[in-house]
C-alpha positions as CSV (number, residue, x, y, z in Angstrom):
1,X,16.2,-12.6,-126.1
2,X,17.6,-9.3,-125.2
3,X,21.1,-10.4,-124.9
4,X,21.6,-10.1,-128.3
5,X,20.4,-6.8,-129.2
6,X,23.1,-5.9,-126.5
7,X,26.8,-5.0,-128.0
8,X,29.3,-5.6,-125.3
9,X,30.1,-1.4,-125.0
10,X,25.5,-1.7,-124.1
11,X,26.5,-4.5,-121.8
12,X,29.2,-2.5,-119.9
13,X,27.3,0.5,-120.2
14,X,24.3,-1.2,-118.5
15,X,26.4,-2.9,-115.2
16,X,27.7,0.3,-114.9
17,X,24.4,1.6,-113.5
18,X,24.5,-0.7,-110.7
19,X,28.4,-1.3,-109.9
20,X,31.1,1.3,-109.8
21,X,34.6,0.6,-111.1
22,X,35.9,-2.6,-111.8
23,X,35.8,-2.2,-115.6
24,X,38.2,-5.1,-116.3
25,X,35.1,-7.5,-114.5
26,X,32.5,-6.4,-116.5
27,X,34.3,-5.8,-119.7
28,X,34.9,-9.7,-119.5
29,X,31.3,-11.1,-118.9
30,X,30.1,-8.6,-121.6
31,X,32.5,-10.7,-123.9
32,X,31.5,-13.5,-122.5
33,X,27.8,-13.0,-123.1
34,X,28.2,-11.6,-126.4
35,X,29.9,-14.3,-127.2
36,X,27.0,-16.9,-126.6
37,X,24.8,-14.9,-129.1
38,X,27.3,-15.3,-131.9
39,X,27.7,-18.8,-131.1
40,X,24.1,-19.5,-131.8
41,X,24.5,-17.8,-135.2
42,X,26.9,-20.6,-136.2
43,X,26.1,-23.0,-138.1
44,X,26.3,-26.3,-136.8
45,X,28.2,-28.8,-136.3
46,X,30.4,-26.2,-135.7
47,X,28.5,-24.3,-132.8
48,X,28.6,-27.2,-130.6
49,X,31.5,-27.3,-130.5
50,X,32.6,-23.4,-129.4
51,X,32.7,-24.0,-125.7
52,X,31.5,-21.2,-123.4
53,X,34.4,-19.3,-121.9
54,X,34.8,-19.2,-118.0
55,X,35.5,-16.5,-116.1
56,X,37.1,-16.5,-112.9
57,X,37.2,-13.1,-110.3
58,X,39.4,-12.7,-108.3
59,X,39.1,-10.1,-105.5
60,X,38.5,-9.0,-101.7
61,X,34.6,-9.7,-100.6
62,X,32.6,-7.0,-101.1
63,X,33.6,-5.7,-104.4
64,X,31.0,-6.4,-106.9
65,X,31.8,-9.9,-108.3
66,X,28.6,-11.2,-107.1
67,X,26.9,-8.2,-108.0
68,X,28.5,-8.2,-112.0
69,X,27.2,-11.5,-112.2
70,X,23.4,-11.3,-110.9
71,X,23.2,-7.9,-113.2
72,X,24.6,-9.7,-115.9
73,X,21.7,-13.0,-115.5
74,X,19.1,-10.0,-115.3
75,X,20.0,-8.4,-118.8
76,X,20.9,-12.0,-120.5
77,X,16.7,-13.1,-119.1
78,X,19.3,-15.8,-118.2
79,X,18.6,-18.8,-115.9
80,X,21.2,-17.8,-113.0
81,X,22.3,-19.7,-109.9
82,X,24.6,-18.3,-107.0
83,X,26.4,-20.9,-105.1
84,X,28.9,-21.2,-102.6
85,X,31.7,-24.0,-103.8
86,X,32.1,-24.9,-100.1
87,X,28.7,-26.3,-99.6
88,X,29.8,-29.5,-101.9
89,X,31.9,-32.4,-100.5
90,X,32.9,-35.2,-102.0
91,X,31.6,-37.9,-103.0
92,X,31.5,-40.3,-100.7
93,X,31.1,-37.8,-97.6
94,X,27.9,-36.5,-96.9
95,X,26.8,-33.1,-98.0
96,X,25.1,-31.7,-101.3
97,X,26.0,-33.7,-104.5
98,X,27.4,-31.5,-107.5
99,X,25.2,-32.1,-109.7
100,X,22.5,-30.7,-107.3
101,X,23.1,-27.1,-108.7
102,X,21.9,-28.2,-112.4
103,X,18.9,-29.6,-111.3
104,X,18.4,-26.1,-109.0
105,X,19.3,-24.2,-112.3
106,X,16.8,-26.4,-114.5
107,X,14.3,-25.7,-111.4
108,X,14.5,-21.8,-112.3
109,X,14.2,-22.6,-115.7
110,X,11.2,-24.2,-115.4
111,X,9.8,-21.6,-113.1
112,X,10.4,-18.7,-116.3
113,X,9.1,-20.2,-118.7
114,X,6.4,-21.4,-116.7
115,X,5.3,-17.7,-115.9
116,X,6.0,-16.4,-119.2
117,X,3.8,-19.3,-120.6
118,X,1.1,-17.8,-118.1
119,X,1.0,-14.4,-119.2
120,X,0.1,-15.7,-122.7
121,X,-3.0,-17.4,-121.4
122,X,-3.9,-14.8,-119.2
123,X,-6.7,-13.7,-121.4
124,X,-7.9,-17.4,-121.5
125,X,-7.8,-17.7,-118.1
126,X,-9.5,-14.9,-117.4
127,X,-12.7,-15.3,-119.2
128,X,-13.0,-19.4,-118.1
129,X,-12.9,-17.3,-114.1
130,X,-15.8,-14.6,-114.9
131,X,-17.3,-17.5,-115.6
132,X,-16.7,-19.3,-112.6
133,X,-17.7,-16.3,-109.9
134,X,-20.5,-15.9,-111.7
135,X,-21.4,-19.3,-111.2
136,X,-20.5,-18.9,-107.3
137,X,-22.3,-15.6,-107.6
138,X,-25.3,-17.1,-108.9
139,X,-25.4,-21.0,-107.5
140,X,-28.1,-23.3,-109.3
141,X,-30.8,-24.6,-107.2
142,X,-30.9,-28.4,-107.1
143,X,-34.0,-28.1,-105.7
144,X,-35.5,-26.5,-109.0
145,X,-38.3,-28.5,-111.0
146,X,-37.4,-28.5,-114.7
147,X,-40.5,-26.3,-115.7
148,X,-39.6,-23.8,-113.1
149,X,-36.2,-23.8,-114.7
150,X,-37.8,-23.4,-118.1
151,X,-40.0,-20.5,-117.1
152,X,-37.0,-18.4,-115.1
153,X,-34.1,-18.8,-117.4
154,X,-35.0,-15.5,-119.5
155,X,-34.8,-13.9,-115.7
156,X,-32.0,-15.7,-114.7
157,X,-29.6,-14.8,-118.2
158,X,-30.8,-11.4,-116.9
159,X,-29.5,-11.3,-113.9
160,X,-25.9,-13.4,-114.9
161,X,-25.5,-10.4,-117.7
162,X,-26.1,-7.5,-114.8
163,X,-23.8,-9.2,-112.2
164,X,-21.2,-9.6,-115.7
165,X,-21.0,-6.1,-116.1
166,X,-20.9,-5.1,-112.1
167,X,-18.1,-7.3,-112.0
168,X,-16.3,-6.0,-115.3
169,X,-16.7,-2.6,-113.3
170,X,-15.3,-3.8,-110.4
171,X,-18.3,-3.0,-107.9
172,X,-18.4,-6.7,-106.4
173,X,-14.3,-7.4,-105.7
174,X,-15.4,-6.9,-101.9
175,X,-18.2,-9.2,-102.1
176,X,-18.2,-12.5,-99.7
177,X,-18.4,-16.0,-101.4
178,X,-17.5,-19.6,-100.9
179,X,-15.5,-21.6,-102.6
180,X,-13.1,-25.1,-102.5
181,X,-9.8,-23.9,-102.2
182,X,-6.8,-26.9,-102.6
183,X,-5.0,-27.8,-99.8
184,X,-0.8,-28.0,-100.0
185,X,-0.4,-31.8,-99.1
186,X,2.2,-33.1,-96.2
187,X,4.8,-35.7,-96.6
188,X,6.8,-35.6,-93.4
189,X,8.1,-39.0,-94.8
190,X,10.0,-37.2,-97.8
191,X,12.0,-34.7,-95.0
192,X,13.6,-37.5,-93.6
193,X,14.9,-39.5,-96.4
194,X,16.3,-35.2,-97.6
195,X,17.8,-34.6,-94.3
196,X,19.7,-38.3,-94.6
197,X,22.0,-37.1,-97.1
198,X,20.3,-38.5,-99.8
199,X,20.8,-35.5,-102.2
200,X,18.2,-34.5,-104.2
201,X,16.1,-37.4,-103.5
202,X,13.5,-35.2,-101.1
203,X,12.0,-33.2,-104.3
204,X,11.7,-36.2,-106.6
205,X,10.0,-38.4,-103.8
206,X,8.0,-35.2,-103.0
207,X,6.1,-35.2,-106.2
208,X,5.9,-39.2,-107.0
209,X,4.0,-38.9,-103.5
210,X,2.1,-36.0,-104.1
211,X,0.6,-37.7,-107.3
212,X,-0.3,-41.1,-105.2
213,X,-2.2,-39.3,-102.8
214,X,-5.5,-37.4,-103.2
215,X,-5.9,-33.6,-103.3
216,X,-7.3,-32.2,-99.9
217,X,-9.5,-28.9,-100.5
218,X,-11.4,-26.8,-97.9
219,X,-14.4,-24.8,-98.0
220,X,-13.6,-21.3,-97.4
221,X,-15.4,-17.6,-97.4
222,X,-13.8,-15.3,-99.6
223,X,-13.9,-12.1,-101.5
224,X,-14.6,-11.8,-105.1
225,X,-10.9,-10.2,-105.3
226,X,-8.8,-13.1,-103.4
227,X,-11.7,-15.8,-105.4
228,X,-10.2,-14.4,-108.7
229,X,-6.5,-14.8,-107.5
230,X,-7.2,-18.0,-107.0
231,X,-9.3,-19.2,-109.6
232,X,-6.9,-17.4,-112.0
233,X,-3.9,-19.0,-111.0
234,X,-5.5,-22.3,-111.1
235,X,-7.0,-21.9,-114.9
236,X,-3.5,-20.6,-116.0
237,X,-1.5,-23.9,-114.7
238,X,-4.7,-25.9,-116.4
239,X,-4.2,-24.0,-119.6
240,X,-0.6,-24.1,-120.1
241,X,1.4,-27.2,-121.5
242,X,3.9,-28.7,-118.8
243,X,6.1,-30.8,-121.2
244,X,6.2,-27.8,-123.3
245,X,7.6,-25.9,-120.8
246,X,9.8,-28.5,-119.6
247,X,11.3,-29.1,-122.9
248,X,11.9,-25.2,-123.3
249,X,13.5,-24.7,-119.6
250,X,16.0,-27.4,-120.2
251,X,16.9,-26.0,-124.1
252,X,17.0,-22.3,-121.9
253,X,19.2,-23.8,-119.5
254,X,21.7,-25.5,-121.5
255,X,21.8,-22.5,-123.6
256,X,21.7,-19.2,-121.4
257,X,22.3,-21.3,-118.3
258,X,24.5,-19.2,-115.6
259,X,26.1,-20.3,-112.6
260,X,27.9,-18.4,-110.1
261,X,30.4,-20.4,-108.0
262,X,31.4,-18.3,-105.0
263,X,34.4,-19.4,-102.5
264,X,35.9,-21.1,-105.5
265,X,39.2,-20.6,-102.9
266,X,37.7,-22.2,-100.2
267,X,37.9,-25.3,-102.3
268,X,41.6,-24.6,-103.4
269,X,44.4,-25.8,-101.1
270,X,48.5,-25.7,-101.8
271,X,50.0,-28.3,-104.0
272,X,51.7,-29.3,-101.2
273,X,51.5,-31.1,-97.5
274,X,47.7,-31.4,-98.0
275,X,46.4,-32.9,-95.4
276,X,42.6,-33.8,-94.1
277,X,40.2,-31.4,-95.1
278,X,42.5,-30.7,-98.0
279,X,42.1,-33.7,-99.6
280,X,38.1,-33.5,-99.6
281,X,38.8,-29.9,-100.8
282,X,40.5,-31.5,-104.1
283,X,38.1,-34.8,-104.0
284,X,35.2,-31.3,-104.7
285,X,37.2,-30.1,-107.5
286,X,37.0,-33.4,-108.7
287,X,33.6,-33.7,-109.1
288,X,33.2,-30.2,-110.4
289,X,35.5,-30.8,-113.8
290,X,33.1,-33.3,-115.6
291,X,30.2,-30.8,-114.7
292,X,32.4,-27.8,-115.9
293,X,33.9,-29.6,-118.8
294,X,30.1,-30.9,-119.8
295,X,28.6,-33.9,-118.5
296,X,24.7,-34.8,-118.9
297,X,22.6,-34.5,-115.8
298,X,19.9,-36.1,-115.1
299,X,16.5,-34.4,-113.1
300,X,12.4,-34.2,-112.9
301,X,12.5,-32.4,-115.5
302,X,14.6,-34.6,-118.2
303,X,18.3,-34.8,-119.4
304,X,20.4,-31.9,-119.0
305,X,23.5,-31.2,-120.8
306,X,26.5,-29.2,-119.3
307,X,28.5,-28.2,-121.7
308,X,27.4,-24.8,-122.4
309,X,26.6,-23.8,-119.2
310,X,28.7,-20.0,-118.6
311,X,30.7,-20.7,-115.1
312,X,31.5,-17.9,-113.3
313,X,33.6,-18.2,-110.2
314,X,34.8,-16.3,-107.6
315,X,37.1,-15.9,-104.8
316,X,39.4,-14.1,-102.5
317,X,42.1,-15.7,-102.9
318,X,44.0,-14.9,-100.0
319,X,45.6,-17.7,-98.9
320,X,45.8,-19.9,-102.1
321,X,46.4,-19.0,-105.8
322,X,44.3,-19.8,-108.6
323,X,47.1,-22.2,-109.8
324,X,46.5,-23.9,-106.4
325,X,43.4,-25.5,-108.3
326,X,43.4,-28.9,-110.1
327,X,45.3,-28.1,-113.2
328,X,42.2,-29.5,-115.2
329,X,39.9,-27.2,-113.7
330,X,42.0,-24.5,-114.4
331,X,42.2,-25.3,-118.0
332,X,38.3,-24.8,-117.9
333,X,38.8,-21.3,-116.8
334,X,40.6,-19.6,-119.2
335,X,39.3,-15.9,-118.4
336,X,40.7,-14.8,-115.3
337,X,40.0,-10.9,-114.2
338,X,41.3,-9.1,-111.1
339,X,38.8,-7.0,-109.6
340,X,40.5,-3.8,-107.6
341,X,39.5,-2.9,-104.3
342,X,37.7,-0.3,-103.3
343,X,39.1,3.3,-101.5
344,X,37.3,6.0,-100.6
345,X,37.0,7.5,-103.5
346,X,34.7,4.4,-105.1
347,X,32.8,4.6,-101.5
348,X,31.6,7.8,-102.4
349,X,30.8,7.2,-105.7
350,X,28.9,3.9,-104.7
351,X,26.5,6.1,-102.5
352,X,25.5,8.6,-105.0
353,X,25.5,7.4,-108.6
354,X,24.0,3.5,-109.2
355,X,20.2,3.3,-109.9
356,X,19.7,1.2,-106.4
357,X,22.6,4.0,-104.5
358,X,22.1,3.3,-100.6
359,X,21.4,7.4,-100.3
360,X,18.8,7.0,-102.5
361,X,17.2,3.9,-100.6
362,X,16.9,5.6,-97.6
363,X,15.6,9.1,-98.8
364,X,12.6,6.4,-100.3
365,X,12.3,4.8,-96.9
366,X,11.8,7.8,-94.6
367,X,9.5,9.6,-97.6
368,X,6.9,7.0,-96.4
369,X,6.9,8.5,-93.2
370,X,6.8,12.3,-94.9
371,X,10.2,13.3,-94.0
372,X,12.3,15.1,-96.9
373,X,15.5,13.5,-96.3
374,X,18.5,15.3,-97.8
375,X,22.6,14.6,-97.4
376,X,24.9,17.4,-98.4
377,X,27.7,16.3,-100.2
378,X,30.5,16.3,-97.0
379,X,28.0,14.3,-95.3
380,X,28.7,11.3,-98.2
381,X,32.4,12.5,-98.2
382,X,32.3,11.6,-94.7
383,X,30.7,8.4,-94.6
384,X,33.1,7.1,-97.2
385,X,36.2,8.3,-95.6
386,X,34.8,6.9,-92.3
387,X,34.3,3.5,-94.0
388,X,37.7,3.3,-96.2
389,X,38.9,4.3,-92.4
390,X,37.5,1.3,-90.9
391,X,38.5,-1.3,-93.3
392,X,41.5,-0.5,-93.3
393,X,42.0,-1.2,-89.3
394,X,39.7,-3.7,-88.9
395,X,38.6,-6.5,-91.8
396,X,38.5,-5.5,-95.2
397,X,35.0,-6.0,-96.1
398,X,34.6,-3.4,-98.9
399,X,31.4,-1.5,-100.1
400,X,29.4,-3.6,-97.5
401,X,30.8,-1.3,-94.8
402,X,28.4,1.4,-95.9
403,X,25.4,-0.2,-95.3
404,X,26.7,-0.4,-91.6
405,X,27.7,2.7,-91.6
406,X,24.2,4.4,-92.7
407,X,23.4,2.4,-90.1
408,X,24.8,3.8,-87.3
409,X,24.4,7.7,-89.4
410,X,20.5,7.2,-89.1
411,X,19.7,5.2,-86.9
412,X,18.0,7.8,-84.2
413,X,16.2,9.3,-87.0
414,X,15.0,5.7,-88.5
415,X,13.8,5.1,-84.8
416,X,12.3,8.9,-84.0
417,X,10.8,9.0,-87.7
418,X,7.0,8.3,-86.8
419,X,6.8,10.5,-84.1
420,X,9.3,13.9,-85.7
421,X,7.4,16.8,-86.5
422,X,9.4,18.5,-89.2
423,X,9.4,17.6,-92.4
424,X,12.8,18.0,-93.6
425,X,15.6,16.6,-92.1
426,X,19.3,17.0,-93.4
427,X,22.4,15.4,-92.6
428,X,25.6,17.3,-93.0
429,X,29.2,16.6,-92.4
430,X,29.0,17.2,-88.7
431,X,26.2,15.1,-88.1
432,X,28.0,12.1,-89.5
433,X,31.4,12.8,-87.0
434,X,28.8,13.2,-83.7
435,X,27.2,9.5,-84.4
436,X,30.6,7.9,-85.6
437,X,33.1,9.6,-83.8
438,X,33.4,7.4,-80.9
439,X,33.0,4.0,-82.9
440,X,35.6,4.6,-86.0
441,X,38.3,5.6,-83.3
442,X,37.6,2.8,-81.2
443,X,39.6,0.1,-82.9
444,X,37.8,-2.6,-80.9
445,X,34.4,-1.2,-80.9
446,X,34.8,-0.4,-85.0
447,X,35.7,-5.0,-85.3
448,X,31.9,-5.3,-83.4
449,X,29.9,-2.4,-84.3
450,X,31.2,-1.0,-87.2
């Protein structure tokens, strides 16, 4: 896995790229993912029993912490699940079960290693379909009479080598050919027992149906091209072993496993006069320890155990602290990180310098209509003064006020770009006041536009 060639100085160095500031954040989930390679370099039985370290971020929306975490799944090849803590209840209300995220993580799982296991029998795959469009190239004849067969299959071996090669060179992907193609099967019946509240019942009641019930296939004219897709796809699932990849998914998951818990606060109420909602707020927390601490789960795809799952919450924490959480689940926490927010400064940074920048976006998105966008630099000064501006009169939301912002900058241009004759078009600092000006100082047009 690459996570372990990566020191935790690579690790920062690498979320850096994408998210500006916060170095506190990411200095901890390098730790924290370092630290799950060295554990698996102990020898057990004392590697089961180092427990993952859990982070918890704490910071204004629109800061990074979701951002820190997906980069961090993405250099780990980690299985990674975002998930809002609000959307549990507990048990005995109706909403998503907790242990519904496991069996979503063990789902992506599966999914990886079932594509990696594709790639490695691509080559397989491949030559069992050249196979197969030539045989829908070249039909047999039913109709044949055994010595005519006899007499033509010199010609006919011929002719299967010359289409071989035309299709090798790729002169016949536009050709028109017909084929069974498999049907997706319906079970209304399964939606309504999933939209009861029954949890994760729909999935598991999907596929015990979809193996009682025949496969459906139509007859269907396509093109050697979309035949191969298909055919291809088909030969890989055949070729690869699905209890295999089960088995590694579930080692994968319970080993690299991430899950991000946003609106950890929205679950958190005061220690006390909780009332109502409250107490199904602390009923969730509840049923999140055992999964946290390390509980086995059960899914399709076999038993899963917890306990070295990495957790990463977040929250605002506004209107709560994080000592307003069950003091069990905060023991399961122990790595708590601040994240700052962000000014103008950051703003301007944010639009220039990661990989993914929003300048950079949209100078790729009005290329494909051959216009050479440029920004001079008091045109991004600007925009992130204009933004720290606005968040500061109307609702924090942080760096997600520049993407409205751009917006607003370009949107005539976005909407003249197919018709403009010129092929360069720049945006300066002035140009940014003419299309905000009115909106930024408008305190209640900024809350609904802006």
């Amino acid at each position: 896995m690459m996570e372990k060639t990566l020191t935790p100085k690579e690790i920062v160095k690498q979320l850096d790229q994408y998210v500006i500031s916060q170095h506190e954040a990411k200095r901890a989930v390098a730790l924290a993912l370092r630290n799950r390679w060295r554990r698996r370099q102990v020898e057990p039985p004392l590697r089961d029993e180092i427990a993952p370290k859990n982070i918890i971020m704490i910071g204004p929306t629109g800061v990074g912490k979701t951002e820190i975490a997906r980069r961090l799944s993405s250099l780990a090849q980690s299985p990674f699940l975002k998930i809002e803590a609000s959307k549990f209840t507990e048990v005995g209300y109706v909403g998503r079960d907790v242990e519904s995220m496991i069996r979503d993580l063990t789902d992506l799982a599966v999914n990886m290693v079932k594509e990696e296991e594709k790639q490695k029998v691509q080559d397989k795959a491949a030559a069992v379909v050249e196979e197969k469009l030539l045989d829908l190239l070249l039909p047999s004849n039913p109709n044949y009479n055994k010595e005519v067969v006899e007499s033509e299959d010199n010609q006919s071996s011929s002719t299967r080598e010359k289409f071989r090669s035309m299709l090798r060179e790729g002169r016949m992907e536009d050709k028109v050919v017909e084929m069974d193609v498999e049907q997706p099967r319906n079970i209304p019946m399964v939606e309504v027992f999933s939209n009861s509240g029954m949890g994760d019942m729909g999935p598991d009641m999907k596929d015990m149906f979809g193996k009682m019930f025949p496969k459906k296939t139509q007859r269907r004219r396509l093109s050697i091209s979309e035949a191969r897709e298909i055919l291809q796809k088909e030969e890989a699932e055949k070729l690869i072993d699905m209890g295999q990849v089960s088995q590694l998914a579930i080692q994968r998951t319970e080993q690299l496993g991430i899950i991000f818990l946003d609106e950890i606060d929205k679950v958190a109420g005061g220690r006390e006069g909780r009332q109502g909602g409250e107490v199904s707020r602390e009923g969730v927390q509840r049923d999140l320890l055992p999964i946290v601490e390390g509980a086995t789960v059960s899914t399709k795809h076999g038993m899963v155990k917890t306990d070295h799952i990495l957790f990463i919450a977040s929250g605002a924490f506004h209107v709560c602290r994080p000592s307003d959480l069950v003091p069990e689940l905060q023991g399961r926490f122990p790595i708590r990180v601040e994240l700052n927010a962000l000014g103008e400064e950051e703003f301007f940074r944010i639009l220039t310098e990661p990989q993914n920048a929003l300048i950079k976006q949209y100078v790729a998105l009005l290329e494909t209509e051959s216009i050479d966008l440029h920004f001079e630099e008091g045109a991004i000064r600007e925009m992130a003064r204009i933004a720290a501006h606005v968040n500061g009169k109307t609702e924090n939301i942080g760096a997600r006020r520049l993407q409205t912002v751009m917006e607003r900058v370009l949107d005539p241009l976005l909407f003249d770009a197919p018709d403009m004759e010129e092929q360069e078009f720049i945006i300066n600092a002035d140009y940014v006041k003419r299309q905000l000006a009115d909106i930024s100082e408008d305190k209640d047009l900024s809350r609904y536009i802006l």
